[in-house]
C-alpha positions, 0 to 999 in steps of 0.5 A: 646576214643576214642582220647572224649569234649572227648578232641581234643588233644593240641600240647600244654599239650602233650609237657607238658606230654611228658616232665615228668619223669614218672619212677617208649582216640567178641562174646555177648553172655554173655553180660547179664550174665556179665552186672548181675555180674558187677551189683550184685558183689558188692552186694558179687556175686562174689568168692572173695566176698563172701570168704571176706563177710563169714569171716566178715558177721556181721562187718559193712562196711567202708564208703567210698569217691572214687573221680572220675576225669574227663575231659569233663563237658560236660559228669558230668551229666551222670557220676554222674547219672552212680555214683549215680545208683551205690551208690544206690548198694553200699550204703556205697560207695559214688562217688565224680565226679572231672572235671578237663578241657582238657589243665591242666588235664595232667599237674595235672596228670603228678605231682599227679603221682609219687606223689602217689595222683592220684585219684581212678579211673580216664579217661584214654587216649590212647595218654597217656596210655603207660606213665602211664602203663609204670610208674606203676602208673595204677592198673593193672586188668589183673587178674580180666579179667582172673577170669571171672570178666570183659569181653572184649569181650563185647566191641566193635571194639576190644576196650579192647586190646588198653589200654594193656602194656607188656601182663597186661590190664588195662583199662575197655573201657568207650567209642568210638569216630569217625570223621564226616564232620558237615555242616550248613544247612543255608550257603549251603541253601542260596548258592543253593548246595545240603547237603553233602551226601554218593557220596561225594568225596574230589574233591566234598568237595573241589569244594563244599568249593569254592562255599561256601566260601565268604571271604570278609565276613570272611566265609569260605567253609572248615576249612582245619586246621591243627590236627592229629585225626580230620584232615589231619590223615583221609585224608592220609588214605583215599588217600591210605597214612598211618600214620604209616606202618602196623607193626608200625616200619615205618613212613608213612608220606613221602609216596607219597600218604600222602603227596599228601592228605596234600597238598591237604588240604593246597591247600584250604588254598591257595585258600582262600576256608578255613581260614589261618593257623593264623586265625585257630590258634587265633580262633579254627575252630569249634568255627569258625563253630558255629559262624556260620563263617565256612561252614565245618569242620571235627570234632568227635562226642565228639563236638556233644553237645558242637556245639549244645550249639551254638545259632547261628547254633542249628537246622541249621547243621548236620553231614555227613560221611567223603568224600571217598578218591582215595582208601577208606573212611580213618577215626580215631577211638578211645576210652577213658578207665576208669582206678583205680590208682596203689597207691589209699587207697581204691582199693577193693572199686574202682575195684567194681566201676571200672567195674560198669563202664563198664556194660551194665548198666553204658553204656546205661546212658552214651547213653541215656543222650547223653554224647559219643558213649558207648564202651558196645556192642549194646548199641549205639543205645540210643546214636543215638536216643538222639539227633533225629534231627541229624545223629548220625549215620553217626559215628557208621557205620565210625567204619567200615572204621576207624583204630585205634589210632596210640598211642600204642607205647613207641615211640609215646609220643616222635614223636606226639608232635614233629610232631605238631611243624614240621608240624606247620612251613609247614601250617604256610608256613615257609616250603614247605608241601612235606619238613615238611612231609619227616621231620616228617618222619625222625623224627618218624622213629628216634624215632621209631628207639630208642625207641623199 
C-alpha cells in the first residue's frame, strides 16, 4: 500500500527513518450507503454536521487551504482530480497536492513531526506506520469508525486492520499492491521461448534465464536482485519458508526452506543468468528492464506507468504471475493509507477530505486514471481496464495467494534495515548466503525479543 511509484522501499530512507526519535504502505453491502455519506457529509449529512450547522446556519464558512502530500508524481494527476471533485463539494475547502519524491519523503517527515508541521493529511506507510501512531503524531479516527462515519468493511483484503496501534485506527485505506513477473516480449520473441504462463514454476524461471541471457552483450534473463517485498520475501514463501512465524515472535529467515529459496536466487547470479549484485546496484534493475537490458524482473504494480514510459519496451512487455514454488505461489501484499496529522489547524476540515478519500467515489478516479489498484471493494476492475494491452489482472487474482506486509510491529523499524545491511554483504559475496540468513535471524529475533 500497498508497500505504491507506490515506492520500492530504500535501505537508505529506512536507516534515515529509523534513527529518529519519534517520542511524544467484510460484507459490501452497504458500500453505496457509505460511499453517499462520505460524499454527502460535507454537505452536513451527518449527526455531527448537522448539531454544528444548526447552530451556525447563517455564519459563513472558513476558507480553508489543506495540502495533501504525497509521494509518487506518478498519481498527482489523480489526486488532484480526487481533489478537485471534492472542492466542487466543499467549495470553501481547497486541496494543495504536495509531491514530495520517495528517498526524502521520510527524512521531511521525521523533522516536520515533532515539529508539529506535518501536513493535514498525507500517504501513510505500512513500514512506517507504528513510528508515527506510536509518537502520536497521527489523528486517530477510531471514533469516526465506531459512529458509522467510515467503514472498513468496504476495503479489501481486510486493508483497514493494517494501520491500527494499541486498539485505535488510523488510517483509511487508499490502495493495495501485489507482485508480478514483467517479461519483454521481444527478447523471449527473438530467443524462441514461449511468454511466461500459469504452469510456470521456479525451476521453469531459472532455466527460462539461462536461455535469455547474452552476457557478452550485457542482457541478462532475470534480475535476481536483492529486496525484500519485490524480491527474495516472495521466494521464501513460496518454498515454504517464512519471513516471520505465524505469531510474529520468531524469524523465519534461518528456516531451511528460506535459505534454500535465497540461495536459489543467488544461484542465477553465479550463473551469470542475472546481472551482479554491483551491477544492480549502480543501476536499479527495473531501470535495467526498461532499457531493454533485462528479460525478468519481479516487480509491483506501482512500476506499471513508470516501465510503460519507457520508449525502448512500451508494447513490448507484460506481466506475468509469480512462479509457483515446492508449496504455493508466495507473494507480498500491501496497501498505502491515507492519514490526518494529530497536530494540523484545520482538522474538522482534513477529516471530511480524509474520507472522501476513501469513497467509492475517490477509488474509481484513482482506477479509471490508471494511478494503483484501489482499496474500495469492486472497483478495481476500472484499473484493469485502464491499460487493455497489459495483464493487469495478473495482480488482483496474487491477493489470494499473498500475505501481508510484515510491518506491524515495534520490532520492525529496528530489524528491516539492519537486515538489508546483513544481507548486502551475503549478495555482495563477503558471506556465505546460508551465514547472512542465520544472522538475519538472530538479529530479528534480538530485536523481536527487546521489543515487546
Amino acid at each position: 500500500m500497498a508497500f505504491r511509484n507506490k515506492a520500492w522501499i530504500s535501505a537508505m530512507s529506512l536507516v534515515i527513518v529509523s534513527t529518529m526519535a519519534l517520542t511524544g504502505c467484510g460484507s459490501n453491502n452497504n458500500s453505496s450507503d457509505s460511499t453517499n455519506n462520505a460524499s454527502n457529509s460535507s454537505g452536513g449529512n451527518n449527526t455531527a454536521s448537522n448539531n454544528k450547522s444548526s447552530n451556525t446556519s447563517d455564519a459563513p464558512k472558513e476558507n480553508v487551504i489543506l495540502t495533501y502530500t504525497i509521494w509518487d508524481q506518478l498519481q498527482q494527476p489523480a489526486m488532484e482530480a480526487i481533489g478537485k471533485e471534492f472542492t466542487a463539494q466543499n467549495p470553501n475547502i481547497k486541496v494543495k497536492v504536495e509531491v514530495i519524491p520517495w528517498g526524502d519523503y521520510w527524512t521531511k517527515m521525521s523533522a516536520a513531526a515533532p515539529a508539529g508541521t506535518l501536513p493535514d493529511v498525507f500517504w501513510m506507510h505500512s513500514g512506517q506506520f507504528v513510528k508515527y501512531a506510536s509518537g502520536k503524531f497521527l489523528e486517530p479516527i477510531t471514533d469516526r469508525v465506531t459512529n458509522g462515519e467510515l467503514d472498513l468493511n468496504n476495503y479489501a483484503s481486510n486493508l483497514g486492520s493494517i494501520y491500527t496501534l494499541d486498539g485505535q485506527n488510523y488510517a483509511v485505506p487508499k490502495d493495495f499492491d501485489t507482485i508480478g513477473l514483467a517479461y519483454n516480449k521481444d527478447l523471449f520473441d527473438q530467443a524462441g521461448i514461449p511468454y511466461p504462463d500459469d504452469t510456470w514454476d521456479y525451476a521453469k524461471l531459472a532455466d527460462t534465464a539461462k536461455k535469455l541471457s547474452q552476457p557478452d552483450k550485457g542482457i541478462y534473463g532475470f534480475a535476481a536482485k536483492m529486496d525484500t517485498q519485490t524480491g527474495y520475501w516472495n521466494d521464501m514463501l513460496a518454498n515454504g519458508g517464512s519471513i516471520l512465524t505465524a505469531d510474529g515472535t520468531k524469524s523465519g529467515y534461518d528456516d531451511p526452506a528460506s535459505i534454500e529459496a535465497l540461495k536459489a536466487r543467488y544461484q542465477m547470479i553465479v550463473d551469470k543468468a542475472s546481472p551482479t549484485h554491483q551491477q544492480m546496484t549502480d543501476t536499479d534493475s527495473t531501470e535495467m528492464f526498461k532499457s531493454g537490458k533485462v528479460a525478468m524482473v519481479f516487480e509491483g504494480d506501482w512500476r506499471t506507468t513508470d516501465i510503460d514510459s519507457s520508449d525502448i519496451v512500451k508494447g513490448k512487455w507484460n506481466w506475468a504471475k509469480l512462479p509457483k514454488g515446492k508449496v504455493k505461489r508466495g507473494n507480498i501484499i500491501n496497501g498505502l493509507g491515507n492519514v490526518m496529522s494529530a497536530s494540523g489547524k484545520h482538522k474538522a476540515e482534513a477529516w471530511e477530505f480524509l474520507k472522501f478519500l476513501g469513497s467509492k467515489r475517490a477509488a474509481e478516479i484513482t482506477a479509471e486514471m490508471g494511478a494503483a489498484i484501489p482499496a474500495f471493494k469492486d472497483t478495481q476492475a476500472a484499473w484493469v481496464k485502464s491499460k487493455p494491452e497489459l495483464n493487469l489482472q495478473v495482480f488482483i487474482d496474487q491477493t489470494a495467494d499473498a500475505i501481508p506486509y510484515p510491518a506491524g510491529s515495534k520490532a520492525y523499524p529496528v530489524w528491516f534495515p539492519k537486515e538489508a545491511e546483513i544481507m548486502a554483504q551475503a549478495w555482495g559475496g563477503q558471506i556465505s548466503i546460508e551465514d547472512g540468513a542465520k544472522q538475519v535471524a538472530e538479529m530479528m529475533n534480538q530485536a523481536i525479543a527487546d521489543n515487546k
